[in-house]
N, CA and C atoms of all chains as a GROMACS GRO file, in nm:
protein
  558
    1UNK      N    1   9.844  10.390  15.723
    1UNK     CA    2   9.805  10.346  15.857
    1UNK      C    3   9.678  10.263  15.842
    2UNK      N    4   9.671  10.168  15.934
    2UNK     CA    5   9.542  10.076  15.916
    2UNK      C    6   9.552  10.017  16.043
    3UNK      N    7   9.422   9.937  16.054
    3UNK     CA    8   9.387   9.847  16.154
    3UNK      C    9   9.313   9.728  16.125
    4UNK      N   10   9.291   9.635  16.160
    4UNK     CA   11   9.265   9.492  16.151
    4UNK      C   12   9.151   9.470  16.204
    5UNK      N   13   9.016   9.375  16.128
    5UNK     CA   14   8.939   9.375  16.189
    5UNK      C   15   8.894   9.317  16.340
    6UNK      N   16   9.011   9.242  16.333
    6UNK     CA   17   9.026   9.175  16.502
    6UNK      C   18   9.033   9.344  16.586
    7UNK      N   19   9.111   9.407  16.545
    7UNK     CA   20   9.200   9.517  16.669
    7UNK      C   21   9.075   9.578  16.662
    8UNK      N   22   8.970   9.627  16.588
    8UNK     CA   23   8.845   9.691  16.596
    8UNK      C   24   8.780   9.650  16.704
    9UNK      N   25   8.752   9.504  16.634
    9UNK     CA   26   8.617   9.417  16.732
    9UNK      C   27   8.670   9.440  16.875
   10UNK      N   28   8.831   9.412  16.922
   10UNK     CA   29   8.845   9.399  17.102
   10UNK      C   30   8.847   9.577  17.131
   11UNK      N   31   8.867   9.681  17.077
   11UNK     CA   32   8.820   9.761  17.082
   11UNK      C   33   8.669   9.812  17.158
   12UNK      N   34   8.620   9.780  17.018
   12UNK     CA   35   8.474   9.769  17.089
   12UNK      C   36   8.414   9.698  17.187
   13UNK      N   37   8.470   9.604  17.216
   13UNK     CA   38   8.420   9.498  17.301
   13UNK      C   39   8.495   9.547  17.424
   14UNK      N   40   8.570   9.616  17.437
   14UNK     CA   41   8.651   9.691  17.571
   14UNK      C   42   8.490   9.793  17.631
   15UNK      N   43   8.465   9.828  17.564
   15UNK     CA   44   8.334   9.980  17.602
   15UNK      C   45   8.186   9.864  17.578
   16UNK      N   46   8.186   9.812  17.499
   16UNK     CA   47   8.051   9.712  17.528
   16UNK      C   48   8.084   9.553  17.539
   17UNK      N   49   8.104   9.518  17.652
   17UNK     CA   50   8.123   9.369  17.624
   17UNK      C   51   7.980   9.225  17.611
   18UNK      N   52   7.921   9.317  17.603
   18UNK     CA   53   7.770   9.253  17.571
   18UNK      C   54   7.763   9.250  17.439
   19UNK      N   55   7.850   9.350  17.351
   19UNK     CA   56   7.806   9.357  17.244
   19UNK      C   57   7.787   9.196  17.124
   20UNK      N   58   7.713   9.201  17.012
   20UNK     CA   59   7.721   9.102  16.909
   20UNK      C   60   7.786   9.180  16.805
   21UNK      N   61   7.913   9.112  16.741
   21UNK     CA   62   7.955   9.209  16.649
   21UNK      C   63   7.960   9.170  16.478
   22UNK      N   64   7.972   9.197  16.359
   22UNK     CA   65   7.989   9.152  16.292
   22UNK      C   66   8.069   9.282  16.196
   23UNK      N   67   8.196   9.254  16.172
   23UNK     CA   68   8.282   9.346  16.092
   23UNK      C   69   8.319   9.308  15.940
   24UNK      N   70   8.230   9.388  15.890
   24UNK     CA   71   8.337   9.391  15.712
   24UNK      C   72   8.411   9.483  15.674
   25UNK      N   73   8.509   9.424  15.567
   25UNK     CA   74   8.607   9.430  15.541
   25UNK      C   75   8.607   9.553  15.394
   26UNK      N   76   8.555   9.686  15.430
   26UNK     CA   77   8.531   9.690  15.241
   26UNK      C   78   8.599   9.689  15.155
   27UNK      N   79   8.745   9.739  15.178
   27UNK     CA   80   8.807   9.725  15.037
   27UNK      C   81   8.905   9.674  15.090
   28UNK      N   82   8.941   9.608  15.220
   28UNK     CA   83   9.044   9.518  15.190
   28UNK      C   84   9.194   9.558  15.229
   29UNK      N   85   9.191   9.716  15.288
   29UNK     CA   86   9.294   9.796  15.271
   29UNK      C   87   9.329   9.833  15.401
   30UNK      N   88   9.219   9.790  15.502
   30UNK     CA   89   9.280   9.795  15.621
   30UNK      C   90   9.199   9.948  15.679
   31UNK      N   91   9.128  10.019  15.572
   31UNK     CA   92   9.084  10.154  15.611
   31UNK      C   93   8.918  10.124  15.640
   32UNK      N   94   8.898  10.092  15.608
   32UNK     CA   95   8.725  10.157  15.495
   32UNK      C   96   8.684   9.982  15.580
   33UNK      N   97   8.564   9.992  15.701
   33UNK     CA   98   8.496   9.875  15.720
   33UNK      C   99   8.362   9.924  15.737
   34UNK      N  100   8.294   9.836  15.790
   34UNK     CA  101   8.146   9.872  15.812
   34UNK      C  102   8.132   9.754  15.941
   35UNK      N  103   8.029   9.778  16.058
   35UNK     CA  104   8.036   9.744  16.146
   35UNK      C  105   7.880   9.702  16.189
   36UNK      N  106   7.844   9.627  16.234
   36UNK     CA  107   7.685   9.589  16.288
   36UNK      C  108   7.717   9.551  16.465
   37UNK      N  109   7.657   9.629  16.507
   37UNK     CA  110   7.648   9.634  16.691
   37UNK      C  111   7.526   9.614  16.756
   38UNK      N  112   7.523   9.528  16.820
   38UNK     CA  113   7.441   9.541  16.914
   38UNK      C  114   7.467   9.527  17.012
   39UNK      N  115   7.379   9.597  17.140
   39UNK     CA  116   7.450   9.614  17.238
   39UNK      C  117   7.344   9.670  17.347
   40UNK      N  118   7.309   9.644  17.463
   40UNK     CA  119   7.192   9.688  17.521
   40UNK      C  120   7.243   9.816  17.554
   41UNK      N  121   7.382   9.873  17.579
   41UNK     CA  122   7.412   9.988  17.604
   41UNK      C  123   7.348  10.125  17.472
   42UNK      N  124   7.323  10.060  17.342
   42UNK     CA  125   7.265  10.155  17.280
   42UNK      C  126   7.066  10.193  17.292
   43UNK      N  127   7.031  10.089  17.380
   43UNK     CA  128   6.874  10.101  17.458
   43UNK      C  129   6.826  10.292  17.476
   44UNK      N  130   6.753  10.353  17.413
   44UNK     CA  131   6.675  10.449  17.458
   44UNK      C  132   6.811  10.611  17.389
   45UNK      N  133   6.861  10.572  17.334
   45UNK     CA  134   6.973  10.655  17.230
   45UNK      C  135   6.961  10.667  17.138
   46UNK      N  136   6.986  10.796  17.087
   46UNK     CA  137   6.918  10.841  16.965
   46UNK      C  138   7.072  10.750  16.848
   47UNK      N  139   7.000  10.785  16.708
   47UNK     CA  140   7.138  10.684  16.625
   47UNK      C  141   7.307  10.778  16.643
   48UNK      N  142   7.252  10.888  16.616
   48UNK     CA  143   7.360  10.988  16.645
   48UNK      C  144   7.434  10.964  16.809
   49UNK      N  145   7.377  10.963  16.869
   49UNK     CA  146   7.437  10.955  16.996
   49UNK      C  147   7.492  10.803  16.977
   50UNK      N  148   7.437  10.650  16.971
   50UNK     CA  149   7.504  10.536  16.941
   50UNK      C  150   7.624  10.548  16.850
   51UNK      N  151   7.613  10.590  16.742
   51UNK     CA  152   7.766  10.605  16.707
   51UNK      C  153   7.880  10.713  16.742
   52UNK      N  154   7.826  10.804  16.819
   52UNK     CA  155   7.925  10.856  16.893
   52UNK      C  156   7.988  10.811  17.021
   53UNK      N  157   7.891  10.721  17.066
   53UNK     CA  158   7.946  10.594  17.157
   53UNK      C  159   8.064  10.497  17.109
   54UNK      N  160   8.038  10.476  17.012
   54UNK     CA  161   8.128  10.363  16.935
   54UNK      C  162   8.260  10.462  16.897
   55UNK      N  163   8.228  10.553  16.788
   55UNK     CA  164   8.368  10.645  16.782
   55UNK      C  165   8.455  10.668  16.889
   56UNK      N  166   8.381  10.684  17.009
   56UNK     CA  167   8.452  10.734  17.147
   56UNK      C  168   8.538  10.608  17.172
   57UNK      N  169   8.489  10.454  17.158
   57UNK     CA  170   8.542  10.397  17.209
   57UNK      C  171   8.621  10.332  17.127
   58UNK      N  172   8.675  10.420  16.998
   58UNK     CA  173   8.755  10.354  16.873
   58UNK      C  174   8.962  10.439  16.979
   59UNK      N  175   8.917  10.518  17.115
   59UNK     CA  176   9.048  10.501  17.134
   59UNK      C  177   9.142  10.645  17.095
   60UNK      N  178   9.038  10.740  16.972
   60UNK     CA  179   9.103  10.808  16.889
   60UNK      C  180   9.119  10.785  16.786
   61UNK      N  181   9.137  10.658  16.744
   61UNK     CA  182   9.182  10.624  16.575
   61UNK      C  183   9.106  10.643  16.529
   62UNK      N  184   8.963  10.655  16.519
   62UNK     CA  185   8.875  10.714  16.422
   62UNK      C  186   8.936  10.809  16.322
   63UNK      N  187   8.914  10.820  16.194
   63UNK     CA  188   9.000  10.953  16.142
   63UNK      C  189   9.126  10.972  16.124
   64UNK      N  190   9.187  10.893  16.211
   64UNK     CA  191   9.328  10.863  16.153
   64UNK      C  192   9.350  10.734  16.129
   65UNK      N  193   9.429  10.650  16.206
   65UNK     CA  194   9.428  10.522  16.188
   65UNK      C  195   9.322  10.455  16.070
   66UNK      N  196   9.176  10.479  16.099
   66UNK     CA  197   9.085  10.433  16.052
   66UNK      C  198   9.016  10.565  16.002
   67UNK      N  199   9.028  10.499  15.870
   67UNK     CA  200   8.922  10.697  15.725
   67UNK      C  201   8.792  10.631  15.772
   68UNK      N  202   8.762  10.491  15.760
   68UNK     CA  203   8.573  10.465  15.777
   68UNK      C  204   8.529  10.374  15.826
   69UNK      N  205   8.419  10.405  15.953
   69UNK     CA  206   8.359  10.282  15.988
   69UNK      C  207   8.209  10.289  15.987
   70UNK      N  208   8.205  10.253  15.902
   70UNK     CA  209   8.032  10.330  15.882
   70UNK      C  210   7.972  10.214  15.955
   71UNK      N  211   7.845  10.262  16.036
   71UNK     CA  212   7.807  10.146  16.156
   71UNK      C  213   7.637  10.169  16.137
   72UNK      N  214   7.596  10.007  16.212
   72UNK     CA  215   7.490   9.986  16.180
   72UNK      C  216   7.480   9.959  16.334
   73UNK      N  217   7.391  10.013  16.432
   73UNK     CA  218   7.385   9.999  16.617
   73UNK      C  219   7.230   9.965  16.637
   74UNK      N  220   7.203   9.870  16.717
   74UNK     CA  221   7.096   9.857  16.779
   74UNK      C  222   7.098   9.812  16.929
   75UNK      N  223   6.992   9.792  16.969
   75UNK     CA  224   6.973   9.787  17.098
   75UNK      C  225   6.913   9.590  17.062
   76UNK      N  226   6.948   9.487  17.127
   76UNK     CA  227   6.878   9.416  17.137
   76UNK      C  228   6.762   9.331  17.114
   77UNK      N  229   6.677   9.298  17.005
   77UNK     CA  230   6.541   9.306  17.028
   77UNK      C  231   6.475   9.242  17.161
   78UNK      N  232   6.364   9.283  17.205
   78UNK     CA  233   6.331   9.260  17.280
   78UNK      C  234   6.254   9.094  17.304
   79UNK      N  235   9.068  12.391  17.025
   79UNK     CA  236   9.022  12.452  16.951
   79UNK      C  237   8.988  12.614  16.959
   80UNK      N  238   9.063  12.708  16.860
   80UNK     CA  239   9.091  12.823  16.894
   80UNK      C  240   8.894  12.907  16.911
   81UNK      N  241   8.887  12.962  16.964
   81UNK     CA  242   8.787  13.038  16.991
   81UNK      C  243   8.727  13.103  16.843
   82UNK      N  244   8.816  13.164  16.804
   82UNK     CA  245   8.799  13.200  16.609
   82UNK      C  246   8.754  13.148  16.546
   83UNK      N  247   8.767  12.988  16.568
   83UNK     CA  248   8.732  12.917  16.491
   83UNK      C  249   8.615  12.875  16.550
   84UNK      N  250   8.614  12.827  16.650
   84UNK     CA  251   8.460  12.808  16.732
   84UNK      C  252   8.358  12.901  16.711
   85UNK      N  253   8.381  13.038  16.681
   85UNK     CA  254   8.286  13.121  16.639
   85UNK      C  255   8.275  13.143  16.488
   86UNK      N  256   8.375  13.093  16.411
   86UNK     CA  257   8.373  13.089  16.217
   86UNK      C  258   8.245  13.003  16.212
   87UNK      N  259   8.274  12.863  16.282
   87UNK     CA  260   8.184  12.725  16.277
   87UNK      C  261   8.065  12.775  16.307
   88UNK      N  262   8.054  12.850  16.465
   88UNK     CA  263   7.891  12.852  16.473
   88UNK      C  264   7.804  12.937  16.402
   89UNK      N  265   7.865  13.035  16.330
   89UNK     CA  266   7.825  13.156  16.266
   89UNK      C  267   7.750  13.074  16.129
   90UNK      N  268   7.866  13.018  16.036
   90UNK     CA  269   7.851  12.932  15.968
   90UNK      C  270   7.684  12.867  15.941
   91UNK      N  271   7.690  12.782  16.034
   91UNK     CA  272   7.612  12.644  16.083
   91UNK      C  273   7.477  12.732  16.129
   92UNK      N  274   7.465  12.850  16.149
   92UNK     CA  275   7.360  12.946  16.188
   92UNK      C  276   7.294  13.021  16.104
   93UNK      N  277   7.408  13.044  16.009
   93UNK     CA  278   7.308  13.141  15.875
   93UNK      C  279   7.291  13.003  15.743
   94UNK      N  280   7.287  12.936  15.786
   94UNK     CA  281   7.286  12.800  15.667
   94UNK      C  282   7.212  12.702  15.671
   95UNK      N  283   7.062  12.755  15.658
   95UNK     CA  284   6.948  12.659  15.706
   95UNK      C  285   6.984  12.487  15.679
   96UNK      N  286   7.049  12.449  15.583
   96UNK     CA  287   7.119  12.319  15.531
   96UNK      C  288   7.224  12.325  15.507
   97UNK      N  289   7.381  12.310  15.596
   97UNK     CA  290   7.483  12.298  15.556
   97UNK      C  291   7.585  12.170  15.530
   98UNK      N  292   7.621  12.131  15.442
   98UNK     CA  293   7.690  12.037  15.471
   98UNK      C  294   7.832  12.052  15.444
   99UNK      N  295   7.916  11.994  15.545
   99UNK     CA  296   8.067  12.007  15.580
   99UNK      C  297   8.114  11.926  15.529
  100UNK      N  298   8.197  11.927  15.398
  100UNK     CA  299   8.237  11.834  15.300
  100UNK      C  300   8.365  11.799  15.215
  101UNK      N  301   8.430  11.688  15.228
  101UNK     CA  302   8.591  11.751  15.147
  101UNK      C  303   8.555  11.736  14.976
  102UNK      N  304   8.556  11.886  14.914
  102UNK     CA  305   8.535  11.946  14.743
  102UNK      C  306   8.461  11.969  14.778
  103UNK      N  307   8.337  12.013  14.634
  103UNK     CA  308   8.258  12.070  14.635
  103UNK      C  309   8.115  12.002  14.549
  104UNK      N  310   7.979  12.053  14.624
  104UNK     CA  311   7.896  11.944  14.506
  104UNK      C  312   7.960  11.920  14.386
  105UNK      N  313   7.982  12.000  14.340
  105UNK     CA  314   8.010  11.959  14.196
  105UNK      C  315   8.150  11.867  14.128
  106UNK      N  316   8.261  11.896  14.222
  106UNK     CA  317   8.388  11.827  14.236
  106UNK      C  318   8.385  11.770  14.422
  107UNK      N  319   8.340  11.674  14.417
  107UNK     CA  320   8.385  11.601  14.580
  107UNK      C  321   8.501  11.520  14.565
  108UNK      N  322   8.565  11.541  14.635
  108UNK     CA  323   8.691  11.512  14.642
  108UNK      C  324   8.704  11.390  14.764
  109UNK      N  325   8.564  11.255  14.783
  109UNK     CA  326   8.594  11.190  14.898
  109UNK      C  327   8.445  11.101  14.864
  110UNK      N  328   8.435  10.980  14.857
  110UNK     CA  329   8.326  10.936  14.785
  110UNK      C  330   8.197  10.958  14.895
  111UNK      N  331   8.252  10.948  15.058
  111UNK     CA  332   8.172  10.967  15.101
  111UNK      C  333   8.072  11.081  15.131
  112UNK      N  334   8.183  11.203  15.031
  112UNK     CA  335   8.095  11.322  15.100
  112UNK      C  336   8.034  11.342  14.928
  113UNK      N  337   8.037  11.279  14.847
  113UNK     CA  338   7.977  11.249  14.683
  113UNK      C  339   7.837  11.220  14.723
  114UNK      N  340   7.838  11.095  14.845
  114UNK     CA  341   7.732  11.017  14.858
  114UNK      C  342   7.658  11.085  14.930
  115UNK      N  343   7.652  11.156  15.006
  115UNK     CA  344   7.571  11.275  15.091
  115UNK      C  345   7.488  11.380  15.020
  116UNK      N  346   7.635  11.428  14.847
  116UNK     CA  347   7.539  11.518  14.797
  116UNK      C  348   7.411  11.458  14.702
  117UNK      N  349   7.469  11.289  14.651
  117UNK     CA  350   7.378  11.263  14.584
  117UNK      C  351   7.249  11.239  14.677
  118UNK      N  352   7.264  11.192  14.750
  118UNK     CA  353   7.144  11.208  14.803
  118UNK      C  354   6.993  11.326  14.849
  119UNK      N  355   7.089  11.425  14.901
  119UNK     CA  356   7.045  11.567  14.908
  119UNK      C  357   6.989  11.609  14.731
  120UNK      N  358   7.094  11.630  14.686
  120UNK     CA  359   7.027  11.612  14.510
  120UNK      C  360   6.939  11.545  14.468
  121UNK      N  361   6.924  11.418  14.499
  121UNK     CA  362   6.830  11.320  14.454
  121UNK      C  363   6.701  11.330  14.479
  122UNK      N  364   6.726  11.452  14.620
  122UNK     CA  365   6.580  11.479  14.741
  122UNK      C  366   6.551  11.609  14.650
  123UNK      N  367   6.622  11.679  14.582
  123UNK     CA  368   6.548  11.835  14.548
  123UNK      C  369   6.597  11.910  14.657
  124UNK      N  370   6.672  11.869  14.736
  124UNK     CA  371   6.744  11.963  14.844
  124UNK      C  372   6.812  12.036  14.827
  125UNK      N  373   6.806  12.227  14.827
  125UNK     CA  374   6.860  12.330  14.786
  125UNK      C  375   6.966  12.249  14.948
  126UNK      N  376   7.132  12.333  14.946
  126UNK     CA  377   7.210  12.304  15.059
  126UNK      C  378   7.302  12.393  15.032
  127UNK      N  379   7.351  12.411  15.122
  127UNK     CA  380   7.526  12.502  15.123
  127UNK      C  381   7.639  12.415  15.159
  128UNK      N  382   7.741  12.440  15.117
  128UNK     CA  383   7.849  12.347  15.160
  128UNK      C  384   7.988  12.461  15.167
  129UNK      N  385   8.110  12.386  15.287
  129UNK     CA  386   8.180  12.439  15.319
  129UNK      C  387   8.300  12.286  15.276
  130UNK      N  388   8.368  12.323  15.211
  130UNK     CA  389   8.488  12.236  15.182
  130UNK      C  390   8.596  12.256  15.246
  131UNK      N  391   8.591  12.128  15.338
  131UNK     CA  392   8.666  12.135  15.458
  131UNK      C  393   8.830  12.154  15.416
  132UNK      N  394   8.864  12.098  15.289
  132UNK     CA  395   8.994  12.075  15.223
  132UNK      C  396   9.075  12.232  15.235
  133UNK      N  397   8.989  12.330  15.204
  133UNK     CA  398   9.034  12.479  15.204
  133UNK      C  399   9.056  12.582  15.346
  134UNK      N  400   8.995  12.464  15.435
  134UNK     CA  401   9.053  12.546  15.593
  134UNK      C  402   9.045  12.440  15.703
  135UNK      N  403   9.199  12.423  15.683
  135UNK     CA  404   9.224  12.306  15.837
  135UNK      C  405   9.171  12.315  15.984
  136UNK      N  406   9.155  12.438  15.994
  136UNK     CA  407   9.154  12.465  16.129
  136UNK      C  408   8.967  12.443  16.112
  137UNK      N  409   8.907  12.469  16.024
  137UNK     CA  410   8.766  12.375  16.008
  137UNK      C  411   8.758  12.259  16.005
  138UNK      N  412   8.870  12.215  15.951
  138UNK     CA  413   8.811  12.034  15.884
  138UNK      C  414   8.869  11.975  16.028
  139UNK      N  415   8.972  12.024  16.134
  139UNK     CA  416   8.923  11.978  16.264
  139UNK      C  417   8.864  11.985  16.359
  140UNK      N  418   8.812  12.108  16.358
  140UNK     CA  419   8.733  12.195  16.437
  140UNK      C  420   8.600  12.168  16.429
  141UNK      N  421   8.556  12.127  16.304
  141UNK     CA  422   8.390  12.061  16.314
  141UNK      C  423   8.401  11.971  16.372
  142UNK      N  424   8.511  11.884  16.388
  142UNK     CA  425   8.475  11.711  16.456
  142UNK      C  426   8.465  11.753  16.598
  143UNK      N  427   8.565  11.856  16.648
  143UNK     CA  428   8.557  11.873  16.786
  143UNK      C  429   8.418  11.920  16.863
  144UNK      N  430   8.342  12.049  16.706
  144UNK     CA  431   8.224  12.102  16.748
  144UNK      C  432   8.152  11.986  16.783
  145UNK      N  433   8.125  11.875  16.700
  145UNK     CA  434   8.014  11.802  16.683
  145UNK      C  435   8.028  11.688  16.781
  146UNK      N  436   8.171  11.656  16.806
  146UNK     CA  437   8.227  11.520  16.863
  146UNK      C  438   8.180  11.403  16.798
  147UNK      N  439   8.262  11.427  16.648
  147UNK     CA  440   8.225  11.351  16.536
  147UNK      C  441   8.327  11.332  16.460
  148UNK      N  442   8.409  11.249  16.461
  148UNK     CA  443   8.517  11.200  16.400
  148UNK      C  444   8.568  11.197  16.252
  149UNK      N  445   8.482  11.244  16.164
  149UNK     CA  446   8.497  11.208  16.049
  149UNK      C  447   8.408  11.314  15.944
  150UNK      N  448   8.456  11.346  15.783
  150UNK     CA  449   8.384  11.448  15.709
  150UNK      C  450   8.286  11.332  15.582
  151UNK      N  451   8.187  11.372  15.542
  151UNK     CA  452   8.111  11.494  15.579
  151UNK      C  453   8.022  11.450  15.705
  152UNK      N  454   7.954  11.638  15.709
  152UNK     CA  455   7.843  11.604  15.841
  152UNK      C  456   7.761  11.684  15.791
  153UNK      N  457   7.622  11.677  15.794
  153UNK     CA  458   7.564  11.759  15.757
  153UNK      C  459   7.435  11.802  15.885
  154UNK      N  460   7.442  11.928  15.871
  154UNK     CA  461   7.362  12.016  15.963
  154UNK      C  462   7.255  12.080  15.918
  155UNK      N  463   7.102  12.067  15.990
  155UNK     CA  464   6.981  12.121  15.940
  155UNK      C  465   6.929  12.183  16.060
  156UNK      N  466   6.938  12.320  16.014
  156UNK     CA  467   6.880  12.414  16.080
  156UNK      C  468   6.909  12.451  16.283
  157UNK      N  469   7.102  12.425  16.234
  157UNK     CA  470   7.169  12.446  16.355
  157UNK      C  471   7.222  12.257  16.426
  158UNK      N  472   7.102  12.177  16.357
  158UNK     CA  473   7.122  12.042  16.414
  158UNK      C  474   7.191  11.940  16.343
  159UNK      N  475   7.263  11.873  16.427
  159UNK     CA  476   7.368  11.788  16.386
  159UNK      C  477   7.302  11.627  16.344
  160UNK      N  478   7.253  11.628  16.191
  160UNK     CA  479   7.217  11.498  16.176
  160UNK      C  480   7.292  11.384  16.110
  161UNK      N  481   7.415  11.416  16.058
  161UNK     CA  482   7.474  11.279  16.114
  161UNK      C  483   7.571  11.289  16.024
  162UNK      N  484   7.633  11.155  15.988
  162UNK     CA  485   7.760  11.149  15.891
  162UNK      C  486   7.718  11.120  15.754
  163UNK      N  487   7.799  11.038  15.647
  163UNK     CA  488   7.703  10.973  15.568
  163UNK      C  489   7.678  10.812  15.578
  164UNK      N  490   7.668  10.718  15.655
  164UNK     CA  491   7.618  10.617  15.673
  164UNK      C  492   7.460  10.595  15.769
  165UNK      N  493   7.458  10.737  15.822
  165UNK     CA  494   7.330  10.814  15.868
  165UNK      C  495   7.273  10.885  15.791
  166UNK      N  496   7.296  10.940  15.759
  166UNK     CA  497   7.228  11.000  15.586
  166UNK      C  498   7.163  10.911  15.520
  167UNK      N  499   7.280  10.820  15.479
  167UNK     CA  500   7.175  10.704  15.360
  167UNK      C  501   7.102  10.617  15.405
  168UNK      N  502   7.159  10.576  15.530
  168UNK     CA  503   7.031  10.471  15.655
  168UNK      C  504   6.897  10.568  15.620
  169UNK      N  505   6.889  10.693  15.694
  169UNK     CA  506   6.776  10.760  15.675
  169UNK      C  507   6.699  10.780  15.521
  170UNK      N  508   6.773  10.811  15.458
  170UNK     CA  509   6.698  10.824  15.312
  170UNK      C  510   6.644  10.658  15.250
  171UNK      N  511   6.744  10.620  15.265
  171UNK     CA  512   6.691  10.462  15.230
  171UNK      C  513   6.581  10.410  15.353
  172UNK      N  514   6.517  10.468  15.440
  172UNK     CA  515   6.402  10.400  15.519
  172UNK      C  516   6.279  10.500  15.499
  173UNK      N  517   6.334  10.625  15.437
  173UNK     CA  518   6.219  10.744  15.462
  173UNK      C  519   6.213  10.810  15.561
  174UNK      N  520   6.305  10.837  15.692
  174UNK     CA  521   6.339  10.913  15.796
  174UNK      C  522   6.377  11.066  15.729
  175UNK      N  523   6.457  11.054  15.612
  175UNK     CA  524   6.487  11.149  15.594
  175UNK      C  525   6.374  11.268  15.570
  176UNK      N  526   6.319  11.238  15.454
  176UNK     CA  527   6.224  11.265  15.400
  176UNK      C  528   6.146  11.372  15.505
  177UNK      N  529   6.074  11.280  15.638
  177UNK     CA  530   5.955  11.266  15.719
  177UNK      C  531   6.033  11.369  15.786
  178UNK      N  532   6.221  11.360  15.811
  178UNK     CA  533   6.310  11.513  15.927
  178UNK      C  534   6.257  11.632  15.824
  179UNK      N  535   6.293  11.600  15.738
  179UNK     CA  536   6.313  11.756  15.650
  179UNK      C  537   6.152  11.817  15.666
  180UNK      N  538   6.065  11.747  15.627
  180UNK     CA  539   5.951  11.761  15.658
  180UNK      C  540   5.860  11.855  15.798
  181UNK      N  541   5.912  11.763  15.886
  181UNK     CA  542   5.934  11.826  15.971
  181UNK      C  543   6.001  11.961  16.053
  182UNK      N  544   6.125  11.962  15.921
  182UNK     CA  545   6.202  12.081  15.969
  182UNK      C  546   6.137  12.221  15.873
  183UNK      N  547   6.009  12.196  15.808
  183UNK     CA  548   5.959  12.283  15.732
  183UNK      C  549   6.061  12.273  15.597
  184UNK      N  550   6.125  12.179  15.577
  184UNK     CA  551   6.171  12.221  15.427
  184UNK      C  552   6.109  12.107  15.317
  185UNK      N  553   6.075  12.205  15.186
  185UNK     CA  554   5.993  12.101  15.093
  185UNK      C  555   6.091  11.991  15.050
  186UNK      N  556   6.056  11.892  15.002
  186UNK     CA  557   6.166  11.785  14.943
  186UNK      C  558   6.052  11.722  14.796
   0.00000   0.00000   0.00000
């Protein structure tokens, strides 16, 4: 099972559409990416809580569909 | 999530000043990401306990539900849920880590 880095990004962009995104690809396999977010919705949230934002809005596939999205979240600079 | 298990987890996560929830074991990890969690903890001088999620299903889903955390490992200090491992190594690679444990009274 896998997903595409397009089907990620509108994903995410469904729960933050402010967001800036930038998705890699790590091995190529459709499992395993890494993700950079920003998003003013992660403003005044601890890191733990920002990526449980993002997991939430992976839909469920987290964990199945998708084994890893290891994420990098910020808020905006000011 | 059965109640049994909700109380295995918190019992767990309560007598285990550092636990981390992991598929294998430090010594055989069976998942690179939960390898990369122990090297790190190792690398710190961090005494830890670990529960290998691979040996009880009704754990290895039951922590994600406890935590509302999608994915293994997770590691827990002193009842608190600090993160996965791409939070782990963010923190150790800036010195957060270091400055929590510190804080949580444990030497590193």
């Amino acid at each position: 099972m896998s997903m595409t880095a397009i089907e990620i990004e509108e994903l995410i962009l469904k729960t933050f559409p402010d967001a800036k995104i930038i998705i890699d690809d790590l091995r190529g396999d459709g499992d395993h990416y890494a993700a950079q977010i920003i998003s003013e919705k992660f403003r005044g949230k601890t890191r733990v809580q920002q990526h449980q934002m993002v997991y939430n809005a992976m839909d469920g596939k987290m964990g199945k569909e998708l084994h890893a999205l290891a994420l990098n979240t910020s808020a905006p600079k000011d | 999530m059965e109640q049994n298990t909700k109380e295995k987890i918190e019992n767990i996560i309560k007598n285990n000043e550092i636990l981390l929830f992991m598929k294998g074991t430090p010594v055989m990890p069976q998942c690179g990401f939960s390898a990369a969690v122990v090297g790190v903890l190792s690398h710190m001088g961090v005494k830890f306990n670990s529960v290998n999620v691979l040996e009880d299903a009704e754990i290895r889903e039951g922590i994600k539900e406890y935590s509302d955390w999608p994915t293994i490992p997770q590691l827990y200090v002193k009842n608190e849920f600090v993160g996965g491992c791409d939070i782990i190594r963010e923190m150790h690679e800036n010195g957060e880590l270091t400055e929590y444990f510190s804080q949580a009274g444990i030497n590193t």
